[in-house]
C-alpha positions in Angstrom: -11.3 -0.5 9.8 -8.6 -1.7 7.7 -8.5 1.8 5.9 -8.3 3.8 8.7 -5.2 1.3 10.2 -3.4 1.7 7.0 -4.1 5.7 6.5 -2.9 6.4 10.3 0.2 4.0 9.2 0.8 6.1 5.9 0.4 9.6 7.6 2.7 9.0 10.9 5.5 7.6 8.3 4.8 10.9 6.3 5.1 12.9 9.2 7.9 11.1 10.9 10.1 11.5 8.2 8.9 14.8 6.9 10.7 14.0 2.9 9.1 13.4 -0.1 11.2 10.1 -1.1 10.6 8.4 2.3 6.9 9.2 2.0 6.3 7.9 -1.1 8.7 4.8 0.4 6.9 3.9 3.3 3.2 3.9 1.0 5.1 0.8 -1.1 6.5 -0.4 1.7 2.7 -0.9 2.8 1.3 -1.4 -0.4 3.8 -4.2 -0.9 3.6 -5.8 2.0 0.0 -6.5 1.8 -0.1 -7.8 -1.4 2.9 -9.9 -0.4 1.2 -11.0 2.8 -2.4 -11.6 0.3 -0.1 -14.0 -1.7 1.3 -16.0 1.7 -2.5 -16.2 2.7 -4.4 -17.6 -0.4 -1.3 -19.8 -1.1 -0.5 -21.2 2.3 -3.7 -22.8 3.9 -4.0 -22.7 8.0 -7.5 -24.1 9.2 -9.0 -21.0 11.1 -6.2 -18.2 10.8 -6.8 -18.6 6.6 -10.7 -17.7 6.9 -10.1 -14.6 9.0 -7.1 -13.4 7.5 -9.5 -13.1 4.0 -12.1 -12.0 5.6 -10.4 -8.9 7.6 -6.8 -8.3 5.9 -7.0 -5.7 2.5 -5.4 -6.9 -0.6 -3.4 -3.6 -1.6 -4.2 0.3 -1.3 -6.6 0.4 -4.2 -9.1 -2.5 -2.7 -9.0 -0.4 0.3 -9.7 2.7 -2.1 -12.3 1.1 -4.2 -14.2 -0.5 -0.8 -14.6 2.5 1.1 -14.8 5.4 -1.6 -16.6 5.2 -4.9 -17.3 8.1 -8.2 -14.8 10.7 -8.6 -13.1 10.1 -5.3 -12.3 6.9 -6.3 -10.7 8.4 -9.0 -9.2 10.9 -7.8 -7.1 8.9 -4.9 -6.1 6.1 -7.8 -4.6 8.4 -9.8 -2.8 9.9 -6.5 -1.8 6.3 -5.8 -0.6 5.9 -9.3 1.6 9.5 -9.1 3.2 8.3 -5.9 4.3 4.7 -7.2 5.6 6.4 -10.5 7.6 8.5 -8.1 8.2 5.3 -6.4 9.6 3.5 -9.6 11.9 6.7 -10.3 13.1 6.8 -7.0 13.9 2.8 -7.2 15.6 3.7 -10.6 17.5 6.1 -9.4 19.0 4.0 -6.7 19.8 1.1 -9.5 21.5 3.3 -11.7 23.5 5.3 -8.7 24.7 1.9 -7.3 26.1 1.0 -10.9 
């Protein structure tokens, strides 16, 4: 479930904005968002809400790659994952150097 919820969340961001750079934004907006929100949860302890956050809320895109797909697929969407946060980190450099 948490898959599909993050896929339909990637694809209307890629089809609401309809660029390259604000694709490739909004999948590490999400990426970083859960692993952010992963962090808050193992570090900050709630009796009840900590058990079911674990149990139901993905770490980052590539646990959600690795625990629905496996063999070459697996593969194959990592390294599509990996291509879009390189463009990611060109985009963010890009910014840094233009706001010098």
């Amino acid at each position: 479930m948490d898959g599909i919820i993050v896929i339909i969340l990637i694809v209307i961001a890629c089809v609401y904005f309809r660029r390259l750079d604000k694709g490739v934004y909004s999948v590490a907006i999400v990426d970083l968002f859960l692993r952010i929100f992963n962090y808050l949860i193992k570090n900050i302890k709630i009796d009840g809400v900590t058990n079911h956050l674990n149990k139901y809320m993905p770490e980052s895109i590539p646990s959600i790659i690795n625990k629905y797909t496996d063999g070459v697929v697996t593969d194959l969407l990592i390294w599509v994952y990996v291509i879009v946060m390189a463009i990611f980190l060109y985009y963010t450099i890009r910014a840094f150097i233009k706001k010098k």
